[in-house]
Structure formats: structure tokens, C-alpha cells
SEZA-147457 format. One record per atom (N, C-alpha, C): x, y negated, z; atom name. Coordinates in Angstrom, 3 decimals. Example, Ala and Ser with C-alpha at 12.3 -4.5 7.8 and 13.67 -1.06 7.14 Angstrom:
# SEZA-147457
(pt (13.190; 5.690; 7.800); 'N')
(pt (12.300; 4.500; 7.800); 'CA')
(pt (13.200; 3.300; 7.800); 'C')
(pt (12.850; 2.250; 7.080); 'N')
(pt (13.670; 1.060; 7.140); 'CA')
(pt (12.900; -0.030; 7.870); 'C')
***
This chain:
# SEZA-147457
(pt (-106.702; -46.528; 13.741); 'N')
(pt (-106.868; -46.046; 15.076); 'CA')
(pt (-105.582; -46.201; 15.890); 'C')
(pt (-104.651; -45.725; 15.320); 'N')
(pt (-103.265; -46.017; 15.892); 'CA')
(pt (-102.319; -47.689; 15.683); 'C')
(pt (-103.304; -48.288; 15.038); 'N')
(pt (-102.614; -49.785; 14.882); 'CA')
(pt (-102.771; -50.200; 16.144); 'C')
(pt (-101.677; -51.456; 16.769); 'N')
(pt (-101.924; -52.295; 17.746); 'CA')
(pt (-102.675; -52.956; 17.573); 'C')
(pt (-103.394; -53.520; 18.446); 'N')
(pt (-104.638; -54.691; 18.460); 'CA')
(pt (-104.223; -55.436; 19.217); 'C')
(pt (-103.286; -56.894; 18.422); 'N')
(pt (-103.034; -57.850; 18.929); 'CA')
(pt (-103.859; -58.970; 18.710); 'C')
(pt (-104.481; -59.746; 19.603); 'N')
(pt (-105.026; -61.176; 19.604); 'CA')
(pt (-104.517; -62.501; 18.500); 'C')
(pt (-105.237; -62.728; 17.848); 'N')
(pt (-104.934; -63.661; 16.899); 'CA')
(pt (-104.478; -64.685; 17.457); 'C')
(pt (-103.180; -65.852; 16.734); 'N')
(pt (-102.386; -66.579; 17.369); 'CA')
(pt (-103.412; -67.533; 17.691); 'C')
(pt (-104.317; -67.951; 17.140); 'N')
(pt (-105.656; -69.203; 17.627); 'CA')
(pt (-105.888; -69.076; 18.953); 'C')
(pt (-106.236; -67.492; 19.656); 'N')
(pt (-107.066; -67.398; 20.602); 'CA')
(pt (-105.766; -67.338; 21.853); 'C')
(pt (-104.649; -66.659; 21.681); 'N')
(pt (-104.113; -66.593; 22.799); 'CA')
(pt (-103.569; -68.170; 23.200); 'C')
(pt (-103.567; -68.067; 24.840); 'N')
(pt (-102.998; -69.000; 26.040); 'CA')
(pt (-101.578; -69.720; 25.139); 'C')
(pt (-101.518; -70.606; 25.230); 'N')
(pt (-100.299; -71.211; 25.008); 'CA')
(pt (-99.384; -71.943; 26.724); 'C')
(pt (-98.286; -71.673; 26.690); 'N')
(pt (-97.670; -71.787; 27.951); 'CA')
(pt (-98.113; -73.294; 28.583); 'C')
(pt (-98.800; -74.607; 27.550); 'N')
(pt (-99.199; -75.377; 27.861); 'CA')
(pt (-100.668; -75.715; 28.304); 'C')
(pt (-101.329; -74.634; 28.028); 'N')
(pt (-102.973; -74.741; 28.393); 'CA')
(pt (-103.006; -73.475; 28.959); 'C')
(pt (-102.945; -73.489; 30.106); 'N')
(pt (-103.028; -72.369; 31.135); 'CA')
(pt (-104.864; -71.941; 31.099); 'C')
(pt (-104.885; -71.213; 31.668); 'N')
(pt (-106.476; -71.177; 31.963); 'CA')
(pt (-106.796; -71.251; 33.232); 'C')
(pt (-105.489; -71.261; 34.529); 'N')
(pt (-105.768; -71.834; 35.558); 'CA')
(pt (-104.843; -72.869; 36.071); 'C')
(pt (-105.539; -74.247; 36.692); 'N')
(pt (-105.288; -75.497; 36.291); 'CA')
(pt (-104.743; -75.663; 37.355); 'C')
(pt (-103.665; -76.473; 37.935); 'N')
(pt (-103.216; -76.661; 39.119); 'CA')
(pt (-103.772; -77.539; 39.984); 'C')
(pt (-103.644; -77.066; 41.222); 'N')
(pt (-104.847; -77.952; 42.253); 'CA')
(pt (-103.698; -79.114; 42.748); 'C')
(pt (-104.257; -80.769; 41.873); 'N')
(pt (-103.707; -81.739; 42.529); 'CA')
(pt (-104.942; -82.460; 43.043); 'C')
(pt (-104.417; -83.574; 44.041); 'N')
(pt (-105.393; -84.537; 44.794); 'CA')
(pt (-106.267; -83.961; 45.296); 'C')
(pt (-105.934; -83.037; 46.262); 'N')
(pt (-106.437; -82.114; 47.063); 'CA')
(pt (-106.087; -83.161; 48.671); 'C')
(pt (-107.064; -83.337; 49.549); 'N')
(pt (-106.860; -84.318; 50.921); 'CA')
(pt (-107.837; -83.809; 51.465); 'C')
(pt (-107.105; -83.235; 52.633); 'N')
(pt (-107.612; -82.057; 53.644); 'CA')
(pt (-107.841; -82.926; 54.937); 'C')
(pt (-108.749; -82.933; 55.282); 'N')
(pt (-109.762; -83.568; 56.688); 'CA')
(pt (-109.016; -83.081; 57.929); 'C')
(pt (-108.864; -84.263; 58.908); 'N')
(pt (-107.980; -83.782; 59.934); 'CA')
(pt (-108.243; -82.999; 60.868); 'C')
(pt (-107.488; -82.188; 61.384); 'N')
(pt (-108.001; -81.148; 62.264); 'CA')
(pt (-109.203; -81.292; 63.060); 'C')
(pt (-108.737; -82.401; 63.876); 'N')
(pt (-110.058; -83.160; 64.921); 'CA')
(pt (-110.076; -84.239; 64.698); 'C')
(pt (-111.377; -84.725; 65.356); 'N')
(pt (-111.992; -86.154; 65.314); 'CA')
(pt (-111.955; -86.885; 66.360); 'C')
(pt (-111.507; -86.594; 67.543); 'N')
(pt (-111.364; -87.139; 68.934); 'CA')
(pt (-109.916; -87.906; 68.672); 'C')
(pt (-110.039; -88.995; 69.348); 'N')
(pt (-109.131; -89.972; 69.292); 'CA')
(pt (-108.375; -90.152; 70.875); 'C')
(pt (-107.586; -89.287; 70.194); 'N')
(pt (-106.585; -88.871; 71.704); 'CA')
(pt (-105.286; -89.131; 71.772); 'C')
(pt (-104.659; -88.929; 72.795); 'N')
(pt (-102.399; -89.336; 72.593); 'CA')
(pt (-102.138; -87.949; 73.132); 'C')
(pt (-101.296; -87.500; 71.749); 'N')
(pt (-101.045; -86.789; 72.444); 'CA')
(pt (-99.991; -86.369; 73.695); 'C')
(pt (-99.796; -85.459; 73.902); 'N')
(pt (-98.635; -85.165; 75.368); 'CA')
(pt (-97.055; -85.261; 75.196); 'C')
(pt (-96.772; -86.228; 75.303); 'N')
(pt (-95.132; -86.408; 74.888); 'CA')
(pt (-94.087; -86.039; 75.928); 'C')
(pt (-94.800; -85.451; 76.672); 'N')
(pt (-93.824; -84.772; 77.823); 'CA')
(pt (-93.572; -83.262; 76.927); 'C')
(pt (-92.017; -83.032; 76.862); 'N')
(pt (-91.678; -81.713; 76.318); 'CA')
(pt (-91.939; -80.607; 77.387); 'C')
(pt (-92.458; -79.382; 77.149); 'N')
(pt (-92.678; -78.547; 77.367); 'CA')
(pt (-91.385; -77.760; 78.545); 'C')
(pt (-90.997; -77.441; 79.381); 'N')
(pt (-89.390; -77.188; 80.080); 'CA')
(pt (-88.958; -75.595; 79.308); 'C')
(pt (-88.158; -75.469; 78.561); 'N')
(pt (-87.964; -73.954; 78.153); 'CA')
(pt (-88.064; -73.046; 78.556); 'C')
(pt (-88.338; -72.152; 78.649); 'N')
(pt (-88.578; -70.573; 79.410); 'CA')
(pt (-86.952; -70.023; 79.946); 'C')
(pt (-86.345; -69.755; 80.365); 'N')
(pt (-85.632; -69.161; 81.208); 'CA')
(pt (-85.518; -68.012; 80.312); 'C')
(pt (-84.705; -67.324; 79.517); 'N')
(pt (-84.407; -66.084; 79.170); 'CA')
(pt (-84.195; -64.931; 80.588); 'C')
(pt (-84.590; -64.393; 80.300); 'N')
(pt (-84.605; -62.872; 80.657); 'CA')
(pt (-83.418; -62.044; 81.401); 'C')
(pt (-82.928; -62.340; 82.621); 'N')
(pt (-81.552; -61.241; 83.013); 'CA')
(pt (-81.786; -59.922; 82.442); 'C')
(pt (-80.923; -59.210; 81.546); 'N')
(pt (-80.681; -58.223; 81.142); 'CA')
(pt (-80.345; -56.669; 81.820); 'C')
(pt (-81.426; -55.806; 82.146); 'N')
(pt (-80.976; -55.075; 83.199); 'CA')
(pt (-80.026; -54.185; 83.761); 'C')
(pt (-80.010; -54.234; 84.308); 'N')
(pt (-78.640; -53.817; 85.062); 'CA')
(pt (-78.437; -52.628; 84.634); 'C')
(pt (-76.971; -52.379; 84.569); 'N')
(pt (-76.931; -51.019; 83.262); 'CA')
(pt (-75.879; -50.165; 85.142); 'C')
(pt (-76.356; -48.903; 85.311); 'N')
(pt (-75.736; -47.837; 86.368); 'CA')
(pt (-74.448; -47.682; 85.961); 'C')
(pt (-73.459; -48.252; 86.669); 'N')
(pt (-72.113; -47.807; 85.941); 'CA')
(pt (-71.738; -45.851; 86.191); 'C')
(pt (-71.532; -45.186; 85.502); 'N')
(pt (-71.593; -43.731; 85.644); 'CA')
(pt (-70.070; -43.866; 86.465); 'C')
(pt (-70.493; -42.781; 87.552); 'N')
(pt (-69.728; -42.382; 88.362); 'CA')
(pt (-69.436; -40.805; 88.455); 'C')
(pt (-68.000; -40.484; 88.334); 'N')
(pt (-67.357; -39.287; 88.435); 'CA')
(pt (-67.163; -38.630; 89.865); 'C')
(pt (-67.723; -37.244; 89.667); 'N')
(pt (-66.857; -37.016; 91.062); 'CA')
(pt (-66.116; -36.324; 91.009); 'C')
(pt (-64.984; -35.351; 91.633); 'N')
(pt (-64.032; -34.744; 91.180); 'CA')
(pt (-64.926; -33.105; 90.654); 'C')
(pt (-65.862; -33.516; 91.343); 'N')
(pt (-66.113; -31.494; 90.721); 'CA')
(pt (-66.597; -32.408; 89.146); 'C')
(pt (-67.332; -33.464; 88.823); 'N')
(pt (-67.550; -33.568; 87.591); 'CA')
(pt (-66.630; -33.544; 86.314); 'C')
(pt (-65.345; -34.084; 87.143); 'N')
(pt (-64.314; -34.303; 86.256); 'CA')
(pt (-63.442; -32.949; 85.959); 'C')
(pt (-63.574; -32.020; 86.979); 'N')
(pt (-63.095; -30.842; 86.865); 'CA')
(pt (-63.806; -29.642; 86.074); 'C')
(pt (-65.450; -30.098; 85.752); 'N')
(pt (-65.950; -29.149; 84.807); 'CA')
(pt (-66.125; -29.991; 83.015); 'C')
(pt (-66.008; -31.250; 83.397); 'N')
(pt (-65.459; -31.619; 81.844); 'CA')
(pt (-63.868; -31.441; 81.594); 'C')
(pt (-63.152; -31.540; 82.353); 'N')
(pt (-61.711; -30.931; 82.073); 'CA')
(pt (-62.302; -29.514; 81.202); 'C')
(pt (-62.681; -28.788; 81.589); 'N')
(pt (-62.376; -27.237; 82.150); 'CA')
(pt (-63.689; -26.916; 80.526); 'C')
(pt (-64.675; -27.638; 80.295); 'N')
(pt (-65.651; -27.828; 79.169); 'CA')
(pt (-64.491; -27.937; 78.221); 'C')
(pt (-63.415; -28.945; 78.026); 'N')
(pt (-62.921; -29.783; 76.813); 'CA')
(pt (-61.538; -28.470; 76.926); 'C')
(pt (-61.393; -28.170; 77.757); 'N')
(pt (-60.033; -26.353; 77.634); 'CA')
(pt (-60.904; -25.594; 76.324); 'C')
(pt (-62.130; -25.365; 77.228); 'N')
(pt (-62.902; -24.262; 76.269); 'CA')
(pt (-63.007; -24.079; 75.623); 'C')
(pt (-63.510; -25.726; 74.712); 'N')
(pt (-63.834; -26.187; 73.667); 'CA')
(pt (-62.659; -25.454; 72.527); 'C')
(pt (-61.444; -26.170; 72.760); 'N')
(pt (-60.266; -26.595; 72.300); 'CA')
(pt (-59.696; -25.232; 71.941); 'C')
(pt (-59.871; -23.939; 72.592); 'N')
(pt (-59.525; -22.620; 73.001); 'CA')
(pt (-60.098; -21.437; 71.711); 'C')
(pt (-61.761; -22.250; 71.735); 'N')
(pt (-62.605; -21.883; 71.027); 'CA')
(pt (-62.185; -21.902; 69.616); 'C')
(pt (-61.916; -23.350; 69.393); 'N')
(pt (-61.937; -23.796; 68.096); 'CA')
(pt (-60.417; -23.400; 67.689); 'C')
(pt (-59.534; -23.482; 68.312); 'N')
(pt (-58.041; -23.328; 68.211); 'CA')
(pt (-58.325; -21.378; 67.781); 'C')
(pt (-58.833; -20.555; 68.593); 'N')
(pt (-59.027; -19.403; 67.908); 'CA')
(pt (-59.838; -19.206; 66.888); 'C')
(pt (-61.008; -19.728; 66.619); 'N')
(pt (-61.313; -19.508; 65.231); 'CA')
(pt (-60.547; -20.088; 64.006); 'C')
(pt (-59.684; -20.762; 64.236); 'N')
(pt (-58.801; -21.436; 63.496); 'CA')
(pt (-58.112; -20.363; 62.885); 'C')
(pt (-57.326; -19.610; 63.795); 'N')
(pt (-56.287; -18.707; 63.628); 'CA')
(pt (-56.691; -17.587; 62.914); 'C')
(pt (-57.939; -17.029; 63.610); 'N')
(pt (-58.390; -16.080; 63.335); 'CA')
(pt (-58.402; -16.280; 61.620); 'C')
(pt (-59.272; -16.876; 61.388); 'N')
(pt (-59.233; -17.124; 59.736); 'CA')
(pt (-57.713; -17.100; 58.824); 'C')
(pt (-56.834; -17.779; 59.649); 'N')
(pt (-55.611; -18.152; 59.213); 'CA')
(pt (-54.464; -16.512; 59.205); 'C')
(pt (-55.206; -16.101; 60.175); 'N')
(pt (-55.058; -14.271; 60.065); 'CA')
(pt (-55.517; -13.569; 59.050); 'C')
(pt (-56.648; -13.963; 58.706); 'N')
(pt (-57.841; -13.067; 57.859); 'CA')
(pt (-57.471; -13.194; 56.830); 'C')
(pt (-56.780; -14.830; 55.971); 'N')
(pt (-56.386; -14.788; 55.071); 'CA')
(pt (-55.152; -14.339; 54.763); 'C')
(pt (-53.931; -14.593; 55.883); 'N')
(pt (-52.615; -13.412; 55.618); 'CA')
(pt (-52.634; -12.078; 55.391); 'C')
(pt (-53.629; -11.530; 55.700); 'N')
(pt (-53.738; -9.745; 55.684); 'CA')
(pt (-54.198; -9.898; 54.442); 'C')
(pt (-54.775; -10.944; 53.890); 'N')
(pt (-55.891; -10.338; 52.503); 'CA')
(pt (-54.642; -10.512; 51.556); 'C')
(pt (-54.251; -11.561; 51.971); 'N')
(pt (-52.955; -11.942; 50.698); 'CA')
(pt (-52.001; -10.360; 50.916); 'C')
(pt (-51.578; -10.213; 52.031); 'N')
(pt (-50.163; -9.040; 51.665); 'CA')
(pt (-50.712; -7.835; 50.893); 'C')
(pt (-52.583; -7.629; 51.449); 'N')
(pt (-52.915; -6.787; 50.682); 'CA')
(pt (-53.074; -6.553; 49.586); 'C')
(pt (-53.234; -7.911; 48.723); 'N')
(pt (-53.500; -7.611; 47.335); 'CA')
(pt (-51.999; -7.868; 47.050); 'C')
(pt (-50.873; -8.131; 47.508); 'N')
(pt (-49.606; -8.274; 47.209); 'CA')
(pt (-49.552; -7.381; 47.135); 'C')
(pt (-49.328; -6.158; 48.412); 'N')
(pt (-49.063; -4.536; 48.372); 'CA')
(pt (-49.709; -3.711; 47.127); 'C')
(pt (-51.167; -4.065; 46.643); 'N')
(pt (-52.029; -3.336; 45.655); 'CA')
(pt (-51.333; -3.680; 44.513); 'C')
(pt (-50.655; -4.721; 44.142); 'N')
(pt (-49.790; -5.141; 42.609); 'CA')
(pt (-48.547; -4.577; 42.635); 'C')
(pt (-47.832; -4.167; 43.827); 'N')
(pt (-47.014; -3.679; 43.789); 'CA')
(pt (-46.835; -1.695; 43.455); 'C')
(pt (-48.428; -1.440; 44.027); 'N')
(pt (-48.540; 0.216; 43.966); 'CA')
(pt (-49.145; 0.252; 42.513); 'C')
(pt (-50.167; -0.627; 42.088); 'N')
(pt (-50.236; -0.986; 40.490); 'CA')
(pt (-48.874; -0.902; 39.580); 'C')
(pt (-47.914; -1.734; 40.005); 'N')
(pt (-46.866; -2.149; 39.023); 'CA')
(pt (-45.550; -1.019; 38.612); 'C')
(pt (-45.790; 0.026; 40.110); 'N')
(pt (-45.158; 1.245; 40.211); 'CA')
(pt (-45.771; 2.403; 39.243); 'C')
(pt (-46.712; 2.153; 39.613); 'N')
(pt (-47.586; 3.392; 38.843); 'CA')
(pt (-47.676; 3.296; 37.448); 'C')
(pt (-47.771; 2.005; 37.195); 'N')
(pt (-47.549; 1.618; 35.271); 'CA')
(pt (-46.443; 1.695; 34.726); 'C')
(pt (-45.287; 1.458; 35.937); 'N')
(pt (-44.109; 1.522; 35.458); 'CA')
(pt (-43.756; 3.008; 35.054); 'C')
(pt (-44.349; 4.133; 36.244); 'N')
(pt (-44.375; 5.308; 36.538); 'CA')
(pt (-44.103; 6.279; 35.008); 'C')
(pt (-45.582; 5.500; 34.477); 'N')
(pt (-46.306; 6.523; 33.432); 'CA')
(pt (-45.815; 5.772; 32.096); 'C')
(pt (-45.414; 4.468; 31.884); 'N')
(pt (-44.257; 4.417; 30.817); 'CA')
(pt (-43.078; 5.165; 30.508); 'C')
(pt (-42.757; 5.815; 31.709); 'N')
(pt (-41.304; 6.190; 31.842); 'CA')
(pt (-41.436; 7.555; 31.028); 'C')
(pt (-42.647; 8.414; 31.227); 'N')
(pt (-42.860; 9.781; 31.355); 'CA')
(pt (-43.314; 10.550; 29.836); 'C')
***
């Protein structure tokens, strides 16, 4: 039940006797039957496409004065959350500095005693 069931070497395809045969001397009937010339005048190329005109963006001073005044904000914004963190982590550090130090007193304290 669990053996493979392979095809005896007699019956299988050999790479030389295919079972599908290649189509030679195949001569295909010409499109049409009217006996015509054809048009040897070339066709004139098509003209590509002008590319449309792109609005060059124009500033006016109040525009330029509320992206100034946008890119302050920005900069203000990010420059204080910067700090802020850069704060948050100095206080945490002196604090656990200060806590090893009231630790290191107090152990020292009760050795002594």
C-alpha cells in the first residue's frame, strides 16, 4: 500500500519518442486573394504631444511670511520636545544618583553600629 508505483521502463516516454510530434511543413494560405500593390507611400508620423503646461507656483509675501513663521514653529516644537526629554532624563539620573548615595550612607550607617 505504501510502495511507489512506478511505470515499468518498457512503457515510459523516452526523451526521443515524444508523444507529441512537432508540427513541420505546415504552409499557411495567404491572407487575401485579391491581387493588389500595395501603398508604398509611408504613412507621415504623428506629431507627439506638447506636454502641459506645468503653473509655475507663485509666492506672495503674506505666503512666504506664514511658511517662515510655520517652519519657526515647527523647529520650536521639536527643539522643545527635544529638551524636554533631555531634562527628563537628567533629573532621573541625579535621582537614582542621590538614592545610591542615601543607600550607601545608611549601609555604611548600620555597619558602623
Amino acid at each position: 500500500m505504501f510502495t511507489p508505483k512506478i511505470p515499468p521502463p518498457d512503457t515510459a516516454p523516452t526523451p526521443g519518442t515524444s508523444l507529441v510530434q512537432p508540427l513541420t511543413g505546415l504552409v499557411h494560405p495567404p491572407a487575401c486573394t485579391c491581387h493588389h500593390t500595395p501603398n508604398l507611400a509611408p504613412a507621415p508620423a504623428p506629431t507627439p504631444a506638447a506636454p502641459p503646461a506645468r503653473t509655475a507656483v507663485q509666492f506672495t509675501p503674506g505666503s512666504l511670511l506664514v511658511a517662515a513663521a510655520g517652519g519657526t514653529a515647527v523647529v520650536l516644537v521639536v527643539g522643545t520636545v527635544l529638551v524636554s526629554m533631555l531634562l527628563a532624563t537628567a533629573i532621573t539620573a541625579a535621582s537614582v544618583a542621590l538614592c545610591a548615595v542615601v543607600l550607601r550612607s545608611l549601609l555604611s550607617n548600620q555597619k558602623g553600629n
